[in-house]
N, C-alpha and C positions, 0 to 999 in steps of 0.2 A: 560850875563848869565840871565836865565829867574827863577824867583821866581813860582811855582806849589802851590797850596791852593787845596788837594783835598776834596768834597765833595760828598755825597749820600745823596740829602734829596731834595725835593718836593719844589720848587719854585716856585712866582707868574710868570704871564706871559711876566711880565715887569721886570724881574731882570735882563735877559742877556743884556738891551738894556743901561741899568743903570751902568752896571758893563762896558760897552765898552764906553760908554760916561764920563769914568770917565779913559780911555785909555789902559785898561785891555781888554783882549779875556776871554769869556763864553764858555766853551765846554759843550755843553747838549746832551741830549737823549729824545726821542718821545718814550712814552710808550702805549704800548698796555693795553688794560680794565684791566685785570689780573694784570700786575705789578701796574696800575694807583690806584688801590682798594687798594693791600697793601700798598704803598704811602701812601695812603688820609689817611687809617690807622692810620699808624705812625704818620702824620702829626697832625692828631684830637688829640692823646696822650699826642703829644708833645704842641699843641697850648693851653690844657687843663692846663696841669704842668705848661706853664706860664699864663693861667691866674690866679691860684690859689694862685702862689708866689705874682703877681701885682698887685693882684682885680684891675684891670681895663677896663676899657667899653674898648679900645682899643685892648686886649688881648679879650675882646668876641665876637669883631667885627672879628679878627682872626679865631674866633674859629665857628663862622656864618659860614665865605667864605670857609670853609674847609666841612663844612655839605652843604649847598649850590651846592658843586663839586660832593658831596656825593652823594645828590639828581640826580643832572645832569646825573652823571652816571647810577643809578638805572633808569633812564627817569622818574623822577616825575617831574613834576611843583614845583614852587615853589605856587603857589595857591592850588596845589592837595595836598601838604604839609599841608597849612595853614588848609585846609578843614579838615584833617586827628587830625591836633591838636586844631579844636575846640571841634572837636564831641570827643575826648578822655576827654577833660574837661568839657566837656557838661556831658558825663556818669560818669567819675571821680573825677571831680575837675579839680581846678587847684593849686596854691599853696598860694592865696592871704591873707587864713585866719593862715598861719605861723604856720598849727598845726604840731605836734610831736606828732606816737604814742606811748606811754609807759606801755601799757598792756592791753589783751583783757581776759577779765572775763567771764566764761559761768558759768551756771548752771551746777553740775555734775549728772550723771544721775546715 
């Protein structure tokens, strides 16, 4: 009698080869762009929530390879990336000096 685990959710590309080397059958599917987007979706969601519970570099290196795919699909580089979030911290910042704001004061006219 055969044991079923079913699953819906977004896997690296090395888990069916893991999961048979370990003498279990992988039944996957190849998505198309459309279903690959809502995936990567879910999956940034979901990589997020753990890393919030684990603060761990591990959980943001998850949570990289999942924007990284994101990129890929939109055709950016990861350099046309990089270039994209220096020049928004060049004109905005970045986050190094840990500020919080807590209220903007105008003159009233």
């Amino acid at each position: 009698m055969e044991k079923v685990i079913k699953y819906d959710k977004l896997i690296r590309d090395r888990i069916p080869e893991i999961i048979e080397a370990d003498g279990k059958r992988a039944v996957t599917e190849v998505l198309d762009d459309l279903a690959f987007k809502r995936y990567l979706d879910i999956k940034l969601e979901e990589e997020l929530k753990e890393y919030l519970v684990a603060d761990s570099v591990e959980e943001l290196a998850d949570l990289v390879e999942v924007v990284y795919a994101l990129l890929d699909l939109k055709g950016v580089s990861i350099e046309e990336f990089e270039r994209l979030r220096k020049d928004k911290a060049s004109k905005r910042g970045s986050f190094t000096k840990r500020l919080v704001l807590k209220e903007v004061i105008s003159k009233e006219k």
